[in-house]
N, CA, C and O atoms as a Tinker XYZ file with bonds, in Angstrom:
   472  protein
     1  N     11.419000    4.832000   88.857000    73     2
     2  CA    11.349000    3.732000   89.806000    64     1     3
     3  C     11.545000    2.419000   89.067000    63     2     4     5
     4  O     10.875000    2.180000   88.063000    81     3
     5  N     12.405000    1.599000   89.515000    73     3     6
     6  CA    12.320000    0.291000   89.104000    64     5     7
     7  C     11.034000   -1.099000   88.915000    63     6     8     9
     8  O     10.143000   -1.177000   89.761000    81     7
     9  N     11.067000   -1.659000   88.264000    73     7    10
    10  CA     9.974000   -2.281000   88.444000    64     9    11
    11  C      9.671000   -3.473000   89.570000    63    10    12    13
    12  O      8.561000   -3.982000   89.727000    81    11
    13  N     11.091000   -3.887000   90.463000    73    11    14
    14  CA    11.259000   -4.693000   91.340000    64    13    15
    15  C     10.683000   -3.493000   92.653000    63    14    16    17
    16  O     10.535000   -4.118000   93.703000    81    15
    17  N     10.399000   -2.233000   92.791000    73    15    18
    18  CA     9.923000   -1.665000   94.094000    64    17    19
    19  C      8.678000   -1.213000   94.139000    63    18    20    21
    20  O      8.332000   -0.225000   94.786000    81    19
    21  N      7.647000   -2.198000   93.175000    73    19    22
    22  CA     6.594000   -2.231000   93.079000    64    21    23
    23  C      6.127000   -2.970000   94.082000    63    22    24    25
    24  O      6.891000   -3.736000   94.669000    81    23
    25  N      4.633000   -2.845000   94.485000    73    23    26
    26  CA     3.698000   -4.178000   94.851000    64    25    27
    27  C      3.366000   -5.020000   93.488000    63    26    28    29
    28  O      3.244000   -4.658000   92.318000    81    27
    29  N      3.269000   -6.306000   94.134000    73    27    30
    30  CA     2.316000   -6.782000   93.235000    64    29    31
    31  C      0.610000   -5.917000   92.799000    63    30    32    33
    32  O      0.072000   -5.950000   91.693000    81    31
    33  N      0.133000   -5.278000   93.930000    73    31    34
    34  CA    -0.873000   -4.794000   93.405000    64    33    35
    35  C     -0.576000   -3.739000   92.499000    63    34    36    37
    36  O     -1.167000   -3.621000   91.426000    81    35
    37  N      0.108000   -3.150000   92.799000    73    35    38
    38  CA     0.537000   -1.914000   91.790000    64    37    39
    39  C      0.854000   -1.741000   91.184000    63    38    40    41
    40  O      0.854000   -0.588000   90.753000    81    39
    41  N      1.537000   -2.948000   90.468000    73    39    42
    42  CA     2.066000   -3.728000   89.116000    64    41    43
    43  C      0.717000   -3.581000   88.212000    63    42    44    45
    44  O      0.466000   -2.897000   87.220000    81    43
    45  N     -0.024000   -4.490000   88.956000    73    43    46
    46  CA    -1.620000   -4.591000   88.653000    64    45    47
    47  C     -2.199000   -3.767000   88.003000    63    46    48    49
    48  O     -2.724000   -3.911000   86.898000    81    47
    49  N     -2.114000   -2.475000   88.918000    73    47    50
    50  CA    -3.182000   -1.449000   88.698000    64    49    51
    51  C     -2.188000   -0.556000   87.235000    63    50    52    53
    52  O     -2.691000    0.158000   86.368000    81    51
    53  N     -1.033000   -0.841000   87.357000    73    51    54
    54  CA    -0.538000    0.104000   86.592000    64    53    55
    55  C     -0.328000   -0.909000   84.965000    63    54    56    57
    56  O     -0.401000   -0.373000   83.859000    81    55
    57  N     -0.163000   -1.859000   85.096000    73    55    58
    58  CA    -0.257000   -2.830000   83.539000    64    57    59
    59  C     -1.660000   -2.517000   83.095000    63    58    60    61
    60  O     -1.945000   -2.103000   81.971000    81    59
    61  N     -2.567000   -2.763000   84.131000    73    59    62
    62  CA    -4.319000   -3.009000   83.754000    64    61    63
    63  C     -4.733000   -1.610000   83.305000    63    62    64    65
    64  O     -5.693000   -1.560000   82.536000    81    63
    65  N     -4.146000   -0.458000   83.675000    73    63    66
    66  CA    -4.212000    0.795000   83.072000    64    65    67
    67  C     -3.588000    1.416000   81.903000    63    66    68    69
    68  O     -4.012000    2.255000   81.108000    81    67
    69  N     -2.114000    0.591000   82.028000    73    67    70
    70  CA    -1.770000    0.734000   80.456000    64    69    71
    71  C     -2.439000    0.205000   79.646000    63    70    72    73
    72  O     -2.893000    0.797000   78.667000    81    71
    73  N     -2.644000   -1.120000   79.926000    73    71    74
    74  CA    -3.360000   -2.143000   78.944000    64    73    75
    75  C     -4.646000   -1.019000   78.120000    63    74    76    77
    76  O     -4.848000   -0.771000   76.931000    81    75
    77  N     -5.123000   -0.685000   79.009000    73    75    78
    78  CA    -7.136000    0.071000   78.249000    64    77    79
    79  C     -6.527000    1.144000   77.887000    63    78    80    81
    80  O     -7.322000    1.928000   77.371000    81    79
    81  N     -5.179000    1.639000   77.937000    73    79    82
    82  CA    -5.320000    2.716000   76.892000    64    81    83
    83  C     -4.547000    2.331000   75.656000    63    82    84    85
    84  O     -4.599000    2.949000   74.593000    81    83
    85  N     -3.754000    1.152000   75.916000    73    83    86
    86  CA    -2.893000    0.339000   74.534000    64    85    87
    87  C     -4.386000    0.168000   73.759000    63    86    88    89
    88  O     -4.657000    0.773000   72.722000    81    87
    89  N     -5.298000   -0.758000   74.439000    73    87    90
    90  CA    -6.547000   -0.912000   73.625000    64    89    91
    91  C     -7.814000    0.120000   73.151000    63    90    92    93
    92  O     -8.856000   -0.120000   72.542000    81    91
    93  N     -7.290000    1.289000   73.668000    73    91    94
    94  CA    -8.234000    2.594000   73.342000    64    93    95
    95  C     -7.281000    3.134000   72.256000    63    94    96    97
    96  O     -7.101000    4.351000   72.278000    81    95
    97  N     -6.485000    2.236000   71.071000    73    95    98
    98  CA    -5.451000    2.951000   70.147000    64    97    99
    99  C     -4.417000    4.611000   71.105000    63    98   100   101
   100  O     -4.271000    5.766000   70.706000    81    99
   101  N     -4.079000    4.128000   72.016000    73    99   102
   102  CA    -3.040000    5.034000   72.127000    64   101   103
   103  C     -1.758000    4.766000   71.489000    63   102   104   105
   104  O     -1.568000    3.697000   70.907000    81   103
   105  N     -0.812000    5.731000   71.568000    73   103   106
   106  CA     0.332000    5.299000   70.895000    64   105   107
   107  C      1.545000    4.383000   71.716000    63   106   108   109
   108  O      1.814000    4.551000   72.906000    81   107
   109  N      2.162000    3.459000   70.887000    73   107   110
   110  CA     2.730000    2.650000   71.901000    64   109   111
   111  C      4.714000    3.377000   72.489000    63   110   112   113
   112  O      5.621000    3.593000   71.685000    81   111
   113  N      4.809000    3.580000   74.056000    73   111   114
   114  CA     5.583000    4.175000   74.006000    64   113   115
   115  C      6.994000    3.567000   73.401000    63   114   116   117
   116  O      7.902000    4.374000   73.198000    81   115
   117  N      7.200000    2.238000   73.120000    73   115   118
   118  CA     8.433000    1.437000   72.706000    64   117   119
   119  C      8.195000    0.864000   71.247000    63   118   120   121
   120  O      7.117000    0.418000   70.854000    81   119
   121  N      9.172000    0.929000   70.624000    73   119   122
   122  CA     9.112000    0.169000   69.219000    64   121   123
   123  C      8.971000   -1.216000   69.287000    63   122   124   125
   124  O      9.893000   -1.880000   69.760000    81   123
   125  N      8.007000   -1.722000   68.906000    73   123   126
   126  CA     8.226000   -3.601000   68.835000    64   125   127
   127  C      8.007000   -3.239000   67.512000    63   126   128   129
   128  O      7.469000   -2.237000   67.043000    81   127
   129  N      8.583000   -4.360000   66.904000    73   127   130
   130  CA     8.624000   -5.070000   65.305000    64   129   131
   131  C      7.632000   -5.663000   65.229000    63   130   132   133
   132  O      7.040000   -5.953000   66.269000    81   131
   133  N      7.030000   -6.103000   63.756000    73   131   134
   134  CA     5.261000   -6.265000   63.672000    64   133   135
   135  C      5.854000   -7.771000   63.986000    63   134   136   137
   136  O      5.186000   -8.228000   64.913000    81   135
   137  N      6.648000   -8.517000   63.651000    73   135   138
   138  CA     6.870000   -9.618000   64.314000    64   137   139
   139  C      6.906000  -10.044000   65.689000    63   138   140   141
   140  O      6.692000  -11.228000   65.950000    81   139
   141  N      7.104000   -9.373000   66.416000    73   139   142
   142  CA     7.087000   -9.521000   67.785000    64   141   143
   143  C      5.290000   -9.100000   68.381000    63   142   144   145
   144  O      4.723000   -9.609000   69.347000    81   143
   145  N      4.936000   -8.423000   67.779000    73   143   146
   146  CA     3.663000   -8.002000   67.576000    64   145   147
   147  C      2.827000   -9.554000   67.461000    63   146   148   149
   148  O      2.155000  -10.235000   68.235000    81   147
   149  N      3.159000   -9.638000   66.434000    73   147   150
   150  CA     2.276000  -10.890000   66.238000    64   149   151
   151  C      2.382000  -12.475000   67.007000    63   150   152   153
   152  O      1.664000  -13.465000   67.148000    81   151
   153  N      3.658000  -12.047000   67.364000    73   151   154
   154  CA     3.657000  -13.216000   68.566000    64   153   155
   155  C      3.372000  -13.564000   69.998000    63   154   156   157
   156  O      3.391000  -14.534000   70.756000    81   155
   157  N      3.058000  -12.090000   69.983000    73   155   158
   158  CA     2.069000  -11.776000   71.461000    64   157   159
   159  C      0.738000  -11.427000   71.049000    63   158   160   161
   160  O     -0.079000  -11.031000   71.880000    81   159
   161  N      0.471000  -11.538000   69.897000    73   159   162
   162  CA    -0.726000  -12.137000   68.968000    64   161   163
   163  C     -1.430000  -10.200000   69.360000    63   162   164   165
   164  O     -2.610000  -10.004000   69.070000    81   163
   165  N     -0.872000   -9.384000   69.779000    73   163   166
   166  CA    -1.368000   -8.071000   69.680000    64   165   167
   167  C     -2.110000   -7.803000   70.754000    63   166   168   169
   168  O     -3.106000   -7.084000   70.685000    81   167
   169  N     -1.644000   -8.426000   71.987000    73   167   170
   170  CA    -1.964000   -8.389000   73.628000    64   169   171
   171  C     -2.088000   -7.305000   74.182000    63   170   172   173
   172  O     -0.976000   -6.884000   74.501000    81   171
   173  N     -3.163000   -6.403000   74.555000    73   171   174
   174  CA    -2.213000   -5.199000   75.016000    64   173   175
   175  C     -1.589000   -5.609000   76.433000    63   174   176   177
   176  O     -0.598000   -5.013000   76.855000    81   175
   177  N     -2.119000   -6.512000   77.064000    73   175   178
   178  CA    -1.682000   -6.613000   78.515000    64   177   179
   179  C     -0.566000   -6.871000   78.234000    63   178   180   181
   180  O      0.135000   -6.492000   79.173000    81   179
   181  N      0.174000   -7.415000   77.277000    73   179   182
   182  CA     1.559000   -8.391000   77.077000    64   181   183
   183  C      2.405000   -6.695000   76.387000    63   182   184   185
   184  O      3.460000   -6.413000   76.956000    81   183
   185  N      2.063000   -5.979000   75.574000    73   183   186
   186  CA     2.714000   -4.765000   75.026000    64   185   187
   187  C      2.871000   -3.823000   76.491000    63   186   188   189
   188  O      3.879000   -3.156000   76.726000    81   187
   189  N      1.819000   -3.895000   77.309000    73   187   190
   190  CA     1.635000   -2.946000   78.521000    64   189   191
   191  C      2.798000   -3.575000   79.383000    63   190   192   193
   192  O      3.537000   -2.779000   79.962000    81   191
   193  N      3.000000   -4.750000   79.506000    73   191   194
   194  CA     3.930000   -5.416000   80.151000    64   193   195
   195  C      5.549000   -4.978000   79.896000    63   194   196   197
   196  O      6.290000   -4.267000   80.574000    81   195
   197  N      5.774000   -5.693000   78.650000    73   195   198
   198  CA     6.970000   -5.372000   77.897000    64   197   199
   199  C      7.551000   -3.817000   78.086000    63   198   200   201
   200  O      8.741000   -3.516000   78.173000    81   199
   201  N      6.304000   -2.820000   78.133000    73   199   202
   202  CA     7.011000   -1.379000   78.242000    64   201   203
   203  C      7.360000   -1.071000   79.660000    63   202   204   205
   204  O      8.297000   -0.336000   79.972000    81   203
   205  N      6.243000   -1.906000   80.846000    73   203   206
   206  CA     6.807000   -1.669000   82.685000    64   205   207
   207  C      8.129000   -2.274000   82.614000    63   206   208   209
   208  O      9.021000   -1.811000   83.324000    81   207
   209  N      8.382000   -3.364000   81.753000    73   207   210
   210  CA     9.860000   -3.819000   82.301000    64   209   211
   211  C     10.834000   -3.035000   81.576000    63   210   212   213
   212  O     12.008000   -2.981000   81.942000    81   211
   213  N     10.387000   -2.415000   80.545000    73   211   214
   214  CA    11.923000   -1.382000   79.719000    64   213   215
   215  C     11.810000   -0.439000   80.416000    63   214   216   217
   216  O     12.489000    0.468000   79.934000    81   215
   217  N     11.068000    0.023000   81.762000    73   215   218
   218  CA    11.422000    1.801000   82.450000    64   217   219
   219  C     10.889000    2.339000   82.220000    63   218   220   221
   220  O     10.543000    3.085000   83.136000    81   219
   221  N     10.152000    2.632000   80.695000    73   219   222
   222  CA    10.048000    3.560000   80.018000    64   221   223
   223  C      8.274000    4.553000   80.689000    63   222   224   225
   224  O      8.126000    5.772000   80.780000    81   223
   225  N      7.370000    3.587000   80.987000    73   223   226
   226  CA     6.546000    4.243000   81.709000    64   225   227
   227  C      6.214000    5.742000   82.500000    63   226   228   229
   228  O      6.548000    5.689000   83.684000    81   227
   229  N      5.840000    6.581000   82.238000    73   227   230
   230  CA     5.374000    8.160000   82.743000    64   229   231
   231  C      4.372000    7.937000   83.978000    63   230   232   233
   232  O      3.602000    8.777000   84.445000    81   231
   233  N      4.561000    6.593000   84.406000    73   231   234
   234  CA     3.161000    6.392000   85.445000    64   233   235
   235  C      4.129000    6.071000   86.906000    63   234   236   237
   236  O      4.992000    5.217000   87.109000    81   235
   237  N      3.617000    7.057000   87.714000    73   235   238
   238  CA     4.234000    7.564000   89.277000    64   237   239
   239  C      3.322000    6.763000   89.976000    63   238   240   241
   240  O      2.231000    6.643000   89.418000    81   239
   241  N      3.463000    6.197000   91.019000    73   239   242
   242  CA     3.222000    6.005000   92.153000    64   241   243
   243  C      3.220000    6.280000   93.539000    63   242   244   245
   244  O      4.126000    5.868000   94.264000    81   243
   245  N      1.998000    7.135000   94.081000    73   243   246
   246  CA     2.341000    7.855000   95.492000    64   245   247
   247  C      2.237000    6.853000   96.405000    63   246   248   249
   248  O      1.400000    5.951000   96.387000    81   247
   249  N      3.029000    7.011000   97.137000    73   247   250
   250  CA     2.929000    5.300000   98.708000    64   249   251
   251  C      2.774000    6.507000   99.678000    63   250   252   253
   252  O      3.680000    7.320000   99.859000    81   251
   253  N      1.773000    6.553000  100.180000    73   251   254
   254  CA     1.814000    7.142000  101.702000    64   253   255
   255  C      2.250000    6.253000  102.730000    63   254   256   257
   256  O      1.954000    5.068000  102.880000    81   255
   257  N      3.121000    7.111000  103.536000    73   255   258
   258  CA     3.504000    6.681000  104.077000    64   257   259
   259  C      3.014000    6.414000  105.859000    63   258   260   261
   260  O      2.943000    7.568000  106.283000    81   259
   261  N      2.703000    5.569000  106.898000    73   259   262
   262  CA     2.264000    6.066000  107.737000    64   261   263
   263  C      2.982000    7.069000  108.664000    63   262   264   265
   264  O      4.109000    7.310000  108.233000    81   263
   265  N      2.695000    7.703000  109.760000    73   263   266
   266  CA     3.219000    8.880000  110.281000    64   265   267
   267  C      3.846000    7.990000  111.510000    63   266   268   269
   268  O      3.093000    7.071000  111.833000    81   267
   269  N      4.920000    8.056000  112.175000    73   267   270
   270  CA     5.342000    6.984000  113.085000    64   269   271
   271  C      5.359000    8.141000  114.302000    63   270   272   273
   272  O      6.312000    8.812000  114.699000    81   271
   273  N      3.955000    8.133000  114.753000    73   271   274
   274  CA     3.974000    8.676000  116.430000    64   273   275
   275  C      3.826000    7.820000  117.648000    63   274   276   277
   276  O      2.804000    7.134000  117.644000    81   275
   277  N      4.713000    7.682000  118.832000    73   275   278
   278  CA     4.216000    6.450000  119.467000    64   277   279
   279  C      3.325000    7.823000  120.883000    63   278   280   281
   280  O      3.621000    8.991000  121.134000    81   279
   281  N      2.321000    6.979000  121.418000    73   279   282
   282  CA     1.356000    7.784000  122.115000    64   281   283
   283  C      1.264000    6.832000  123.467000    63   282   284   285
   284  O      0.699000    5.779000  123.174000    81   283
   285  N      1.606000    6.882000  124.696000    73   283   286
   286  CA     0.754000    5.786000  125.398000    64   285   287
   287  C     -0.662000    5.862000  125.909000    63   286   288   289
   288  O     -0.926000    6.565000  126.885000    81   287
   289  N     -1.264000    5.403000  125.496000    73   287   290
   290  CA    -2.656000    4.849000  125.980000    64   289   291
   291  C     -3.032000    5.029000  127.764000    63   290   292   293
   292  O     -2.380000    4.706000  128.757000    81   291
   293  N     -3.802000    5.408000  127.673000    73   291   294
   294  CA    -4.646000    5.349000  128.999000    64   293   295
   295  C     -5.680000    4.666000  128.743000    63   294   296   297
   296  O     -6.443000    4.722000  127.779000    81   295
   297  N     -5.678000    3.692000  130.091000    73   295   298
   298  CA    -6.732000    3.725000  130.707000    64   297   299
   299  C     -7.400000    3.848000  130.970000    63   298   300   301
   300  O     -7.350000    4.063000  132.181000    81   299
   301  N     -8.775000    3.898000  130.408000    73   299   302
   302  CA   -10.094000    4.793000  131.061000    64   301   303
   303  C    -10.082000    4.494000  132.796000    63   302   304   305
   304  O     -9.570000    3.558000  133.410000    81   303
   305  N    -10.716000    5.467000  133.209000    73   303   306
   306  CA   -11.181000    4.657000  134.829000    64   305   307
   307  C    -12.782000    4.007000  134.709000    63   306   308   309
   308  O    -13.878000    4.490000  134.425000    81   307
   309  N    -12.487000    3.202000  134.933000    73   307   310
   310  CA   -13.898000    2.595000  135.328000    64   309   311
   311  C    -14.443000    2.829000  136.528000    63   310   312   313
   312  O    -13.491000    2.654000  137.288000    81   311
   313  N    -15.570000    3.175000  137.319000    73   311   314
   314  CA   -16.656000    4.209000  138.504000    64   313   315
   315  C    -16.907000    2.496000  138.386000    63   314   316   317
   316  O    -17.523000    1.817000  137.564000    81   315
   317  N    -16.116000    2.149000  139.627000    73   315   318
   318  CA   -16.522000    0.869000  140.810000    64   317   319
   319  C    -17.969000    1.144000  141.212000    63   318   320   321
   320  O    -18.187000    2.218000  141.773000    81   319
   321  N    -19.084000    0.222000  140.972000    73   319   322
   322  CA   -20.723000    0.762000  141.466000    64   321   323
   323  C    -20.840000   -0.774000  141.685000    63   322   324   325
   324  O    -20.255000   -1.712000  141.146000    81   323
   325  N    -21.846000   -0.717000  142.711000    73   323   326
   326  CA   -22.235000   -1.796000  143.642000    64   325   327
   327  C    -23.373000   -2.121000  143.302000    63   326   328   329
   328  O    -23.710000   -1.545000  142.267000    81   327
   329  N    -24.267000   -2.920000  143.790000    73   327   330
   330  CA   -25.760000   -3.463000  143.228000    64   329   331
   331  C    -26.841000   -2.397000  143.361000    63   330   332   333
   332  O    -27.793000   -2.184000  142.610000    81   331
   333  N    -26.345000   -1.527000  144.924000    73   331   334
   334  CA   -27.435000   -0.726000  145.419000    64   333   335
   335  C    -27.510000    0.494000  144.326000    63   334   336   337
   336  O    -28.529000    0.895000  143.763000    81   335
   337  N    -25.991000    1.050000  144.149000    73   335   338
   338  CA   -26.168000    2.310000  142.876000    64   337   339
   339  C    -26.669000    1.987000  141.872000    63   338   340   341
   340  O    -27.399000    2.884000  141.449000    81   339
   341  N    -26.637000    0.877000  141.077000    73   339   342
   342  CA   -26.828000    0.456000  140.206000    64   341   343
   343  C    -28.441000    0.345000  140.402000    63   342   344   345
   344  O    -29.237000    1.078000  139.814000    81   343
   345  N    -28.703000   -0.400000  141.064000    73   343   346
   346  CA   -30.505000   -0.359000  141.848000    64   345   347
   347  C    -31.266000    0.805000  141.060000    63   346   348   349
   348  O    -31.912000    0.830000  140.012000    81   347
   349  N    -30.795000    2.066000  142.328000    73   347   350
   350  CA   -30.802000    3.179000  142.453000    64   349   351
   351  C    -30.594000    3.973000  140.816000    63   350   352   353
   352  O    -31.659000    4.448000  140.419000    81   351
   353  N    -29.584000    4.141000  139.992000    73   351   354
   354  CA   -29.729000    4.772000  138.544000    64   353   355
   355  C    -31.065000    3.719000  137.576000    63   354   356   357
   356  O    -31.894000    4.133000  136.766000    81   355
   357  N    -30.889000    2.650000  137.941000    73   355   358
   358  CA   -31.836000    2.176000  137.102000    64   357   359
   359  C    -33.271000    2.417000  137.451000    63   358   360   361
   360  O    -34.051000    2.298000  136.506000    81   359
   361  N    -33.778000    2.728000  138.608000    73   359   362
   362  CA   -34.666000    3.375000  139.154000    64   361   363
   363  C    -35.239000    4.466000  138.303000    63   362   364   365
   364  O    -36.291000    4.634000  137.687000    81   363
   365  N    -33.855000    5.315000  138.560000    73   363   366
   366  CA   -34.681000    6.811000  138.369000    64   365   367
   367  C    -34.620000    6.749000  136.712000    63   366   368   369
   368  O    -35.455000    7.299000  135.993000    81   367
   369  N    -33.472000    5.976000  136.227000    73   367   370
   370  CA   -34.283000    5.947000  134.667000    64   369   371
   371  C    -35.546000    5.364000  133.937000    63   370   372   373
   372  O    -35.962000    5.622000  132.808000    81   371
   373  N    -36.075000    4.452000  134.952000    73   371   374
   374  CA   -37.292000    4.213000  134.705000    64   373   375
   375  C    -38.478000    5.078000  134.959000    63   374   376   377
   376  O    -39.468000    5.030000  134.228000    81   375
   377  N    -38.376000    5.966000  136.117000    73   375   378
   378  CA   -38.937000    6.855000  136.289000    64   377   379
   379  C    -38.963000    8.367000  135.628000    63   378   380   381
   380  O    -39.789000    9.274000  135.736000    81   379
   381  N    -37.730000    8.270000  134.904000    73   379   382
   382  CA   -37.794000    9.332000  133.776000    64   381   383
   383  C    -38.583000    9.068000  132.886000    63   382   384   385
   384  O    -39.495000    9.836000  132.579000    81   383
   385  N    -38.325000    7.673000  132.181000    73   383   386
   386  CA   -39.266000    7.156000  130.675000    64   385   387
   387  C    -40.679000    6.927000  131.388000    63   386   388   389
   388  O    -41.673000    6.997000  130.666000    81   387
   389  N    -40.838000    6.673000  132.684000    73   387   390
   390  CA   -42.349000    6.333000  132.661000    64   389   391
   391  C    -43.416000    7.842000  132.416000    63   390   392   393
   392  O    -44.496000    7.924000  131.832000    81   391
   393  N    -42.375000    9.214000  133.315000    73   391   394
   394  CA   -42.874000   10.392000  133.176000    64   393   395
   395  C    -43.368000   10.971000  131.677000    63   394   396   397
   396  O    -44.427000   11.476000  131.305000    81   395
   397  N    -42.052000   10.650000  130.960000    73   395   398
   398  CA   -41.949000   11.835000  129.293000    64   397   399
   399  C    -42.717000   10.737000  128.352000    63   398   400   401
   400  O    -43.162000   11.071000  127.253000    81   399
   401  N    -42.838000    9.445000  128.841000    73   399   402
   402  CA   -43.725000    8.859000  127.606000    64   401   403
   403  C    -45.400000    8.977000  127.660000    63   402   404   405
   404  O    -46.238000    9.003000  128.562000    81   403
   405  N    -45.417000    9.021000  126.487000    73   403   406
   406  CA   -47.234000    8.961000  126.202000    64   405   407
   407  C    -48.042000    7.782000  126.138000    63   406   408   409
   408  O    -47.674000    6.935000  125.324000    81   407
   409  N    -49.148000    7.521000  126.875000    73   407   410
   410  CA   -49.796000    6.563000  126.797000    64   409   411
   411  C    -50.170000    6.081000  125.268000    63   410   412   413
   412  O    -51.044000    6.726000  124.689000    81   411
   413  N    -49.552000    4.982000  124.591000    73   411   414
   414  CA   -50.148000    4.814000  122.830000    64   413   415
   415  C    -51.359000    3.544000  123.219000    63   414   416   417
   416  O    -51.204000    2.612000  124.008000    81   415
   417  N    -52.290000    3.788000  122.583000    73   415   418
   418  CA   -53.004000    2.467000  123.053000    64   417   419
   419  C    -53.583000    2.484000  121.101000    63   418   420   421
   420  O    -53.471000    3.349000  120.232000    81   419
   421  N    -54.160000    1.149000  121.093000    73   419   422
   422  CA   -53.998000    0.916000  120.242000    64   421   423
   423  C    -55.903000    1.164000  119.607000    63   422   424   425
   424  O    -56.903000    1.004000  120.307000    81   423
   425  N    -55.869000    1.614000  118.004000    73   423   426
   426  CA   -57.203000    2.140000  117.215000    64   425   427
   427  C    -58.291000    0.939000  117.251000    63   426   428   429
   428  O    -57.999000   -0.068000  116.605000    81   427
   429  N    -59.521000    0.958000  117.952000    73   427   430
   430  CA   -60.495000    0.136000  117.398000    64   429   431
   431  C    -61.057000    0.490000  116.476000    63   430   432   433
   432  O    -61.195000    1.632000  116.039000    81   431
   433  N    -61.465000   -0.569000  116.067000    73   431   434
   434  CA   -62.581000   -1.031000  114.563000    64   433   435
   435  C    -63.162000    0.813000  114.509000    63   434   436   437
   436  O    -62.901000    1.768000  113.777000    81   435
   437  N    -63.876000    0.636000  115.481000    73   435   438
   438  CA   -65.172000    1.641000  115.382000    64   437   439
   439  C    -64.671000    3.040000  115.320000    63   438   440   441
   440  O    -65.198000    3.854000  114.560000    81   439
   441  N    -63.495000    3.403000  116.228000    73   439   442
   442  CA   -62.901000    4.568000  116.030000    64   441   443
   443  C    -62.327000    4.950000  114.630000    63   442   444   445
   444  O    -62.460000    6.093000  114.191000    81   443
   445  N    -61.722000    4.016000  113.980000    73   443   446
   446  CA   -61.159000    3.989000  112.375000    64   445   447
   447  C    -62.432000    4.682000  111.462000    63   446   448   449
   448  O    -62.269000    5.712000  110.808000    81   447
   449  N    -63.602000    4.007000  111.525000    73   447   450
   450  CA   -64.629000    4.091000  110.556000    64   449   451
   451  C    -65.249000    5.465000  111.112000    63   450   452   453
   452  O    -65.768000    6.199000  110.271000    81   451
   453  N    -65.244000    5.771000  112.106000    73   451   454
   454  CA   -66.127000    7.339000  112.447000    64   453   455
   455  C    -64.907000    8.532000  112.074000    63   454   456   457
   456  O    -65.166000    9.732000  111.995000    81   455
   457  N    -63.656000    7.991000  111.884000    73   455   458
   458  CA   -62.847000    9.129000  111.275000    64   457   459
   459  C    -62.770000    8.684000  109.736000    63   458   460   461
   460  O    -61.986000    9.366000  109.077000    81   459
   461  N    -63.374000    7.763000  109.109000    73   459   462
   462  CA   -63.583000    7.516000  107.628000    64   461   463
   463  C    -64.322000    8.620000  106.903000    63   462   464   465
   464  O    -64.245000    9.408000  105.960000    81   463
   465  N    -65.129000    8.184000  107.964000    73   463   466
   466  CA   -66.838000    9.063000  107.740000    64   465   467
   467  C    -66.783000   10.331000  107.837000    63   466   468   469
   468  O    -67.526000   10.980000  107.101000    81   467
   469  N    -65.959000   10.977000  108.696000    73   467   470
   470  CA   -65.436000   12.798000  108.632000    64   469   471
   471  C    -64.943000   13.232000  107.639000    63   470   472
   472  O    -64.600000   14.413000  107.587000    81   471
């Protein structure tokens, strides 16, 4: 792959990955002269660079691609309800939670200390 059908991010990810292994002493895949060396003062980002633009790189890039299905959309239906249904469900859901819940009332002083004492 050329280096112009990159992203910029992927430029990124793939210099910044050469770079830590230029600096973990890997071997460098292109010959530079110790002069040229020293004038990029021994960069790896700048050696990691120099080798994306000669080609020479073993590092692939997968681009997924998206899947191009077109689908049309529906509509949900929305259930037209009036004040009285509405009334009416909110009713009986109150009358559900008033049934299945438990009365919680809350621990006095005195009840705490006679289960201390057990």
């Amino acid at each position: 792959m050329n280096v112009e059908e990159f992203s910029k991010y992927e430029k990124a990810r793939i210099l910044g990955a050469r770079a830590l292994q230029i600096a973990m002493n890997a071997p460098l895949l292109i010959k530079i002269s110790q002069e040229d060396l020293e004038t990029i003062k021994f960069d790896a980002l700048k050696i990691a660079e120099i080798e994306l633009n000669s080609n020479i790189l073993p590092i692939s890039i997968k681009k997924p691609m998206p899947e191009r299905k077109e689908e049309k959309l529906k509509r949900p239906k929305n259930a037209q309800m009036n004040d009285e249904k509405l009334a009416a469900i909110e009713a009986a859901e109150e009358k559900e939670i008033a049934e299945d819940s438990e009365i919680m009332s809350l621990v006095k002083d005195e009840e705490e200390s006679e289960e201390e004492s057990e």
